[in-house]
Every structure is written in C-alpha cells, then in structure tokens.
Phi, psi and omega in degrees: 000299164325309193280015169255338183271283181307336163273016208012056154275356173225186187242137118333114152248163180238126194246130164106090190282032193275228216262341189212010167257310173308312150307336158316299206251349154297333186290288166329322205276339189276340198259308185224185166291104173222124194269149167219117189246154166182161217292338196245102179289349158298311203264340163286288176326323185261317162317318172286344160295340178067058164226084189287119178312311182298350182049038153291300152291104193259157188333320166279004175271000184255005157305134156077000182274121150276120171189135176251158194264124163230154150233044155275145174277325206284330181271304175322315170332286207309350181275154150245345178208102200244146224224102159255128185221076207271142127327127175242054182296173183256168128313183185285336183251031143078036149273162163283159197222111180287359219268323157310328173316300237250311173311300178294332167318308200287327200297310198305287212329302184316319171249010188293136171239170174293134189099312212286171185242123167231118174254145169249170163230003193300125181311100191218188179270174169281086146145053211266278205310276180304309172286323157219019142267334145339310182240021155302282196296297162331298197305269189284004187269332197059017187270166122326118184264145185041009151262336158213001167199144203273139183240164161221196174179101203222111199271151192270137167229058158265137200258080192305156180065324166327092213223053191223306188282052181250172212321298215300339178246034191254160163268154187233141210247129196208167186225180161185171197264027171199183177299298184299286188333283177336303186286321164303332178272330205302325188301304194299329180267350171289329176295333180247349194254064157337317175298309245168150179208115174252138171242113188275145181297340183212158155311305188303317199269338121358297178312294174327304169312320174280331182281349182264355178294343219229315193267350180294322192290345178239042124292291140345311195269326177300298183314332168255048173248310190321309198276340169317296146336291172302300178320312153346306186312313180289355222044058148221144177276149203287274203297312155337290179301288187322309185283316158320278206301348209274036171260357167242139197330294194278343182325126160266121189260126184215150160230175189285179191145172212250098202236119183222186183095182182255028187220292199285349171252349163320261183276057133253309170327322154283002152247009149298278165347279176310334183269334156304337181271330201267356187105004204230137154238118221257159205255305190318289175321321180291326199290231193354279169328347179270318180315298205281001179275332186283350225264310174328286181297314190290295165302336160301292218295301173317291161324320197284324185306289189301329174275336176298312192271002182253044160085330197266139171286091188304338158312309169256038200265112147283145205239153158246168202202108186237128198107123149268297173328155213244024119213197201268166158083009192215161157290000191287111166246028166264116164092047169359237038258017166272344179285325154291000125330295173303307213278312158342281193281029164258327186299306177297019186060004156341128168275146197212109170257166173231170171172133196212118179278354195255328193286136154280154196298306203276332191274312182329316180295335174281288224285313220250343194047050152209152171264193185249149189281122150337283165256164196232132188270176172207083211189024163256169173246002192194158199215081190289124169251088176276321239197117164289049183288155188304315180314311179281336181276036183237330178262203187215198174322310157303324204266348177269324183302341158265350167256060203193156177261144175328116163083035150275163209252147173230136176240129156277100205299324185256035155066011229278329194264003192311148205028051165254308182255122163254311235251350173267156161276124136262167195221133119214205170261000000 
C-alpha cells in the first residue's frame, strides 16, 4: 500500500473535511494522490476555491496539493486507503452520538474493495472502531477484515488555532488489526507525520490513548475551577496561588476557566458511557465534568452578586459579554460554554449584549439563538471577558471605561487584565 501510495498508483482518501479532516488530507495531499470527500456539497464548493470554512487554512496552504474535493461516491471508488474524520459530538443528555460514525462505515462499506485500508481518527470510547464500525463496514461491503481488508486507528490531534502544534510536527499514534496493518499504516502516516510515528499495540489502546489526552486536561481544569471557588471564600486569587505554586519543578499549570468545545467537554463522555455499559461508575471524571458545566451559571450568578453589592439593580443592569467562541482566537462556536453564561445572566432578567470578532453573527443565531452585537454601546454596567481573543487582550482600562456607566464591574474570567484594572470593581477566578 505505501509504495503505491507513494508512486501514486493508488489514491489516498480522507471522509469528512472539518477542523481535523481538512488538514489531514492536505498534509497527505503534499506528498500522494488525495481524494477529500464530505457529505456537504456547500462545503466542497468553497474547498475548490481553496476556500476552508472552518478559516483554519488560507488559500496558500491549498498550494502544491494534489487532491480532489468531492461528495461523489463514483470519486471516492477510485481510493484504496481511507481516512475517517467525522465528527463524533454528544446529545443533549451528553450520549455519544454515533451516526456520523456509522454513516461513513456504511459509506466506505459500499465502495470497499479487496486489499484497501481504513483507518478512522474520529474521537471515540475504546472499542467503538471494532465493535461498530467494523461490522457496519463488513455488512455492506461483504468483505473481511484482515482477509480481505485491513482495519486502523490514529487518534486524531489537530488543535483548532493551533498553528505551532500541526500534523507534520506532532508524533502520531497509530494501530491496526495485525502486524502486517500496523507496519503498513505507520509507513503510509510518515509520509504526512514528520515528528514521529508511535505504534500502539491494539486498536482499543490507540482509542484510549486519545480519550484520556482530553480527559486528563479537564480533570486538571476542574480541579482548578474547584480551588477557584474556594479560594472566592477566602479572597484569594487563583491565579495567584497558581503562579506561586507553578516555581516548583512538578507543579501542573492547568487554570480555572470556561471548558467548551469538541474535544476537552466531549470525549470524557464516551468513556463515561463505555464505562458505565460495563458496569463501572466512575466517580472522578463525572465530578469534573460537573464542575466545569458548572463554570458558565457560577460566573452569571457571581456578576449578579457583584452588580448587587455595587448598588445596581440587575434587572436593569446591562452587560456586554465579550467572546462566544469557545476559546480565543479561532470560529469554532461549538459547544460553547459562553453560551450557559449568556442564557444564565438572561434568567436574572439581565439586557445581556455579545460581540466577538472572530464568531459568525448568523451562525451564532442558528445554533444558540441570540446575536452578536454590531457596535459595542457604551451604557453597560458590567464587562465579561469570557474568551481570550488577541483583539481583545489589546485593549485597556480607557477603553471598558468608556463604554461602561459610572461604578462598573469588570469581570475577567482568565485573569487576562489582572493587576491591569483600577479603576473598575474587578473580579476574576
């Protein structure tokens, strides 16, 4: 499969162009013959244009690629060695939600031939790849795994706004379901993985290896969202204490904070999920996820206190909230956690505006149902900095004092201004 790849007699695919397919099959694209296919013909149109949705990738970075963009099935055929990178998100009661998985199973399945390869990278519990996508892919293909096609698994780390950590220089951790797979992919992810190659012993600890990358950090981040909370009790600041204990060698600088998105608020749910079908209920991981879901509502509620003990009537208090996006510096507003923030401090009857340079108006408006603000007014009483965008950390004391009413609060959720505002009540955690 490598020397076929590389002499491009065979094609490389990739299914699913987001935030971790799309760099993906560009990383490859530099090298071999790549087909990149997903389901949104919206979203291939603006790929041919060397126009990336996600605004990860600029136009030059679709230089020097060979690779074509499709949602043909009849294009997709022409691959032999296929690369799934899906979304794998939760439901509303924080289940996994399978069905893109199970789709691109059925897809490949459709077109699989004898000899070909499928690795997924899609973010999952440990024995997901085998147990259901695996006999998805069997079912309609009428093919075998290692009798007539080869299975993987190379959990994916791409880093939205990350633009230090990318494929070529990261190590890429990667399985398969024999020996013979295993040596075959590793060759085939060196062509795009430059750093590095780990070759995990099973599919299952490949899987692992990626939920426990994600869930260790919001563990980490809960506990210091926790000691944040205490510390409020004490008067002391967080970010303090933090910077004291990190002058010693093992310390982990982890901070308190707003923890979204599709990887670190996520992936500890499937393996709650897997651990929970198996009989077991884990007490660390569910506490820490309750924390940091908590983080949202805790900080509204704390602004209502705080606009209270300065005199102000929060009914009739207005707030701006600045950052949606659910860290700084990138568009990705999924699975937000500024958005439990907003929806809070609308529960005290709060006028609550938002504005973000980075988040679209319209997509905010689909997913979350409330918008972003044009102009930023200048008749607020309180001042959220949820979302470290650069843009924002640029400015200063003059500039909240001026959109702001006499005796207003500023809250910093990450310290970012910390020993910056006088002249404001500040707040952070």
């Amino acid at each position: 499969m490598f020397e076929s790849l590389i002499n491009k007699e065979s094609k490389l695919a990739v299914l699913g162009l987001g935030y971790v397919g799309l760099p993906v099959a560009l990383g490859f694209a530099k090298s071999i013959s790549v087909i990149g296919f997903d389901i949104s013909s919206k979203r291939i149109d603006l790929l041919k244009q060397q126009i990336d949705p996600s605004n990860e990738i600029s136009a030059s970075g679709f230089d020097n690629c060979d690779i074509t963009f499709t949602d043909d099935l009849a294009v997709l055929r022409q691959a032999s060695f296929f690369i799934v990178a899906v979304p794998t998100p939760v439901d509303n009661h924080n289940v996994p939600d399978l069905r893109l998985l199970a789709l691109a199973s059925e897809t490949i399945g459709k077109i699989l031939k004898k000899g070909d390869y499928v690795v997924f990278e899609s973010t999952t519990y440990p024995g997901c790849t085998e147990e259901d996508c695996l006999p998805i892919i069997e079912k309609w293909s009428g093919l075998k795994v290692k009798t007539d096609f080869k299975l993987g698994y190379s959990p994916e780390r791409i880093n939205p706004g990350d633009k230090e950590h990318t494929l070529d220089k990261i190590i890429k951790v990667v399985s398969g379901c024999d020996k013979e797979s295993l040596d075959e992919i590793a060759k085939v992810y060196s062509i795009a993985a430059k750093a590095g190659i780990h070759k995990a012993p099973t599919i299952k600890v490949a899987e692992a290896a990626k939920i426990i990358e994600n869930t260790q950090r919001d563990v980490n981040i809960a506990l210091m969202n926790e000691l944040s909370l205490i510390f409020q009790l004490m008067g002391v600041n967080t970010y303090d204490v933090i910077e004291a204990a990190s002058t010693k060698w093992n310390f982990l600088k982890f901070y308190p904070g707003l923890v979204g998105g599709h990887c670190i608020s996520v992936d500890p749910y499937y393996l709650t999920y897997k651990a929970n079908a198996l009989g077991y209920e884990p007490e660390v991981i569910t506490s820490g996820r309750r924390i940091n879901d908590d983080m949202g509502p805790y900080i509204a509620r704390r602004t209502v206190q705080l606009l209270t003990q300065l005199g102000k009537d929060p009914g009739k208090s207005k707030v701006l909230v600045m950052g949606a996006t659910f860290k700084e510096n990138i568009t990705d507003l999924r699975n937000s956690k500024v958005v439990d923030l907003v929806n809070e401090l609308k529960l005290f009857s709060l006028q609550v505006e938002v504005t973000d340079p980075h988040a679209s108006g319209e997509e905010v408006l689909q997913q979350y149902g409330f918008s972003l603000v044009k102009q930023v007014a200048k008749d607020y009483d309180a001042v959220i900095l949820a979302v470290n965008h650069a843009a924002f950390n640029k400015m200063d004391e003059d500039y909240f004092l001026s959109i702001t009413r006499p005796n207003a609060l500023f809250m910093d959720v990450k310290g970012v201004f910390r020993n910056k505002i006088t002249r404001m009540t500040y707040w952070s955690l």
